[in-house]
C-alpha positions as CSV (number, residue, x, y, z in Angstrom):
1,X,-7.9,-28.2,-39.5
2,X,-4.9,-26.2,-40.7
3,X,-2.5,-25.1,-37.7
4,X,0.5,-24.1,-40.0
5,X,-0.1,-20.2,-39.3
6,X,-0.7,-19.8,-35.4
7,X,0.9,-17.7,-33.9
8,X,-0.2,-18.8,-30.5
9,X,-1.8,-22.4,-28.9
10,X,-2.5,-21.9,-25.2
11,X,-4.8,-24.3,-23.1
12,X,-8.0,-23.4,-24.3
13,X,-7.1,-24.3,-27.6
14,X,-5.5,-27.3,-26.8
15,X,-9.0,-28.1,-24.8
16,X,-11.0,-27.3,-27.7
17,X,-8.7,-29.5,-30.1
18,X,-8.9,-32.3,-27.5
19,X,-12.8,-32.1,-27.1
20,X,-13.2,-31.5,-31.1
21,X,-11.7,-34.8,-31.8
22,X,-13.9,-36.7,-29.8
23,X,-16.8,-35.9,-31.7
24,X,-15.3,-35.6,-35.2
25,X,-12.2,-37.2,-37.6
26,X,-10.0,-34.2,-36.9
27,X,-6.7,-33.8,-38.9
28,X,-4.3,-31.7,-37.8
29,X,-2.8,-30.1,-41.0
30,X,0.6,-28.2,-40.5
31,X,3.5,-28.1,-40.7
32,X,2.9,-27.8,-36.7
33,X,3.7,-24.4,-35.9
34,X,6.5,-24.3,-32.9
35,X,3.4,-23.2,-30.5
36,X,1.0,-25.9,-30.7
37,X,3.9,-28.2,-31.2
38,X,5.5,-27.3,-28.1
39,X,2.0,-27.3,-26.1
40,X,1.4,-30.9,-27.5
41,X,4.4,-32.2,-26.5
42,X,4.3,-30.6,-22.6
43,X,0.6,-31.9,-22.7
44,X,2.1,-35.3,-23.9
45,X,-0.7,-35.6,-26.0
46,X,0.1,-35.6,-29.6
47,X,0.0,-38.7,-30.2
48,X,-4.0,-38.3,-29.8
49,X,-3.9,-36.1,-32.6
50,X,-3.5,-37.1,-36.4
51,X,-1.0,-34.7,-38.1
52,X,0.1,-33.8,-41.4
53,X,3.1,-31.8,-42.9
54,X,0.3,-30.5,-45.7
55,X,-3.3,-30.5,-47.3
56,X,-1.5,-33.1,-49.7
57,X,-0.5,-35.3,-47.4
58,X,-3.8,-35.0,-45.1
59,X,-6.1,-35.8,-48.1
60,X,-4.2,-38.8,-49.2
61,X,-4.8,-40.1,-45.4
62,X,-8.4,-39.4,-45.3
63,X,-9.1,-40.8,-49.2
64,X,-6.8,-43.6,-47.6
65,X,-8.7,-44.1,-44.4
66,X,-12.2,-44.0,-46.5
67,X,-13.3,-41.4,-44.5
68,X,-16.9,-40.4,-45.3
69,X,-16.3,-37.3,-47.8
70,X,-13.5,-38.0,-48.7
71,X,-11.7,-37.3,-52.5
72,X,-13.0,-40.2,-54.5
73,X,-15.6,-41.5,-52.0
């Protein structure tokens, strides 16, 4: 899911992030924008969450990971 662009993560995001990932491989792809950053890190939960700095970078994990779907899979 690309986050570089919000403008704005409040709780309800956050929740829907939170129960997203329990029912899917969900990449964070950023860079993290200050909001949801911020909101993660008073949360104290992204470290739940697997982020990248780019598509690049979140592709290469997934291929890496041999995600279902993935590039070369």
């Amino acid at each position: 899911m690309d986050v570089g662009s919000l403008e704005h993560a409040d709780a309800v995001l956050l929740g829907l992030l939170l129960a997203a990932r329990t029912r899917i491989r969900l990449h964070l792809v950023g860079p993290l924008s200050r909001f949801l950053a911020r909101r993660l890190d008073v949360t104290g939960t992204r470290h739940v969450f697997r982020t990248h700095p780019n598509l690049t970078a979140a592709l290469a994990a997934i291929a890496a990971a041999g995600a279902p779907g993935a590039p070369g899979v």
